[in-house]
N, C-alpha and C positions, 0 to 999 in steps of 0.2 A: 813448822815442820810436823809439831805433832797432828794437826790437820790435815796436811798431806798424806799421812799415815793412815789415818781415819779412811779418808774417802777409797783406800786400796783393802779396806775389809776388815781394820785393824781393832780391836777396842781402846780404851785410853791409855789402861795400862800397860797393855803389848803393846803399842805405840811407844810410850815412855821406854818400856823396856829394852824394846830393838834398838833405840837410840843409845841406849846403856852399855849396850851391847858391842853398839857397830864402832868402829875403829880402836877396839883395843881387844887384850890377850883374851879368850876361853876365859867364862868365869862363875862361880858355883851361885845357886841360888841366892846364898845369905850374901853374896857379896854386892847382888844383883839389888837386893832386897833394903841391903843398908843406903845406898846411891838414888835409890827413886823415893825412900824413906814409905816405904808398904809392908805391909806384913807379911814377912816369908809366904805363908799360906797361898794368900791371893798371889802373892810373884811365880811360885812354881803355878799357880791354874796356869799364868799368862802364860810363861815358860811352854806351857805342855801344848797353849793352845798355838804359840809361833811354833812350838814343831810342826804340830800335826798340819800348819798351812805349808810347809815348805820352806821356810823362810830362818829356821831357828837351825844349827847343830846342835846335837846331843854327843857326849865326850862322855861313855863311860870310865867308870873310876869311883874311886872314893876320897872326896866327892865327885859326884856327877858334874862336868861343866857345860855351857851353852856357851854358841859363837855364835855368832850371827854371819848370814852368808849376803853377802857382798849387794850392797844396792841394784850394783846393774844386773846381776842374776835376777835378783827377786822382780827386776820391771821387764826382764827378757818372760821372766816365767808367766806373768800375772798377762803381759800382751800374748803370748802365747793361748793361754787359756780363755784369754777373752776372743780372739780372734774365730778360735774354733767353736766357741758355743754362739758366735755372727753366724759362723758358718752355717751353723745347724739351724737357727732361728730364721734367717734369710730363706735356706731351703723348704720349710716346714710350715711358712708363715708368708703368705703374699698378700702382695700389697692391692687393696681395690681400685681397679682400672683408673679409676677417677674419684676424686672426693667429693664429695658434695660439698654446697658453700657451706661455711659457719661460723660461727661467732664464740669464742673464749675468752670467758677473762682468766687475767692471772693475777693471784692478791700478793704483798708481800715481796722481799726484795728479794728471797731463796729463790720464790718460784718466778718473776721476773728473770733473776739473772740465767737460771734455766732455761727458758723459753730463750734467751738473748741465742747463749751460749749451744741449744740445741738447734735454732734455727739458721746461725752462722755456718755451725759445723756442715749442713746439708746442703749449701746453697752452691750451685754448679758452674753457675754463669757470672752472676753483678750483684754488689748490695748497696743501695741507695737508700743514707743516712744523715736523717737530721738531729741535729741537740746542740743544749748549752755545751760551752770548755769546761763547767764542773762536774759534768755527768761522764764526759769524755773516758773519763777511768773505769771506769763499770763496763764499757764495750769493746776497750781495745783492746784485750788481749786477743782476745776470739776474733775479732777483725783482723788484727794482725795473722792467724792462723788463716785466715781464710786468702788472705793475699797472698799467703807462703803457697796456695795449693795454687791459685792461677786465678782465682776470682777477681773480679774486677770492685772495687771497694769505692768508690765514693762520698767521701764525707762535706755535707755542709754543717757548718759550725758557728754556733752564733758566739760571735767572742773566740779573743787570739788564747790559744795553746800549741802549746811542743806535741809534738805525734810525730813518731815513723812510716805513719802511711801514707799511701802516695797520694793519693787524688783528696785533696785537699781545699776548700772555698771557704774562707770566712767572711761569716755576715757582720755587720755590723752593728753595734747596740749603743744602747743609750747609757749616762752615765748613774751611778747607782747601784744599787743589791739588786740582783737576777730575783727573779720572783720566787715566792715560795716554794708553790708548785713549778718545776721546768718540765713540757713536755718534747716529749721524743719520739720518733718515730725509725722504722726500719721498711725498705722494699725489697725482698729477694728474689729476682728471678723473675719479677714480674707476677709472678705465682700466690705470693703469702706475703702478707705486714703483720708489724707490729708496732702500734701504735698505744702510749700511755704515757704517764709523769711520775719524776722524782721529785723527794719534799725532800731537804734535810731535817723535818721533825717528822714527817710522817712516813708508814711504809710505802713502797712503789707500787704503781697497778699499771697492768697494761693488756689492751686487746689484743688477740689474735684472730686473723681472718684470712681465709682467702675469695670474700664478697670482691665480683667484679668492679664494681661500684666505687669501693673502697680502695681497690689496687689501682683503681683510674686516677683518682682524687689526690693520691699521692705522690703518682708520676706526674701528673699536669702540676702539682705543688713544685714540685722539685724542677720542672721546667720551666717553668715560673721565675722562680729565685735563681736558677744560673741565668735567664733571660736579664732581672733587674740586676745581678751583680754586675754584669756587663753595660748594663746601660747607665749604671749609675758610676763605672768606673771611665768609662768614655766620656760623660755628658753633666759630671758633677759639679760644675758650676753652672752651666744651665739650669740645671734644675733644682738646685738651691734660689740660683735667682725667679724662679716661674713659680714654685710651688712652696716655698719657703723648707725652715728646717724640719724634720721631719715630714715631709709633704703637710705639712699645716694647712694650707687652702683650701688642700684636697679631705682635711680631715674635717673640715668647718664645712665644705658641702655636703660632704654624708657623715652624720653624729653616729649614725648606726655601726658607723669605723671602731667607733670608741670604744676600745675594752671596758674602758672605766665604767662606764655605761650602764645605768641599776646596777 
């Protein structure tokens, strides 16, 4: 919660504070002050600075008390305000005809999940998506939001997991721990990917592009793998019996198959 609070402008202790606040009577600095256990001093700065956002009552008296005004006001007011400085920026600020191609990375798992969660949010038409079921949690909320708007969402998923979204394929895997690194990838719109890995010891990195090249690469991937989910779900003992398990024959013809591989 106190995170949530953060990211709407808050510092930690007005955070703390409005939570002190919210669902109980008007109440004076020191009372504010003994409950979050801070020094009155710093409790009235916070105090003065929820007023001055909007978000705080002041209850002259002696003592002075503060209330706190009601969550859904303060996310009525906070969209409100946000909406109209869109408005302004959208007017004031346009957009170049067309981008050029390029190439970004993005280090770390803030600025990954950023890129995830900024590139969902814009996407108008389709997003076509591969990853492990442990990385699953890092995408879906934002994927879930983009289904809500009418996108068309797509998930291949290597390994079985629970999800609410609709379009769903799971790949199959072998038995054992998922690699260190798991990569993933994202296609929206045909337009822009994003493609990197999660480590659970190390942070995530991932590219951003919108190189034609690259957005080809991912659509034929992803054409690809519902082509074999299908063929392997129609034709799976056939081709257990012709190619062995895991296409073994086929991996003994070309060693260059072999991740293992140096």
């Amino acid at each position: 919660m106190i995170e949530s609070l953060r990211r709407l402008g808050l510092s930690d202790l007005e955070a703390r504070c409005y939570l002190t606040l919210h669902g109980q009577p008007a109440s004076s600095g020191y009372e504010v002050a003994k409950q979050v256990s801070v020094s009155r001093s710093n409790v009235y700065a916070a105090l003065r600075g929820l007023a001055e956002k909007g978000i705080c009552r002041t209850l002259e008296g002696d003592p002075v008390l503060y209330a706190a005004v009601p969550i859904g006001e303060v996310i009525k007011l906070l969209q409100y305000d946000f909406e109209h400085t869109a408005r302004v920026l959208k007017g004031e600020l346009t957009a170049p005809a067309e981008t050029p191609a390029f190439f970004s990375n993005w280090k770390g798992d803030k600025q990954v999940d950023l890129a995830i969660r900024r590139l969902a949010a814009n996407a108008a038409h389709d997003i076509l998506v591969d990853l492990w079921s442990e990385d699953l949690h890092r995408l879906e909320e934002p994927l879930l939001a983009a289904e809500a708007r009418g996108v068309e969402v797509h998930l291949m998923v290597i390994g079985e997991v629970p999800t609410k979204l609709k379009h769903v394929m799971v790949h199959s895997r072998g038995e054992g721990a998922p690699p260190k690194l798991r990569n993933f990838s994202l296609l929206l719109d045909q337009k822009v990917a994003l493609l990197g890995n999660f480590g659970s010891q190390t942070p995530a990195l991932a590219l951003e592009s919108n190189h034609f090249s690259l957005l080809d690469v991912l659509d034929s991937a992803y054409f690809h793998d519902v082509v074999m989910q299908r063929i392997e779900r129609d034709f799976a003992p056939e081709l257990l019996d012709r190619y062995g398990p895991d296409y073994a024959r086929i991996r003994q013809e070309h060693p260059e198959m072999d991740r293992k591989k140096g």
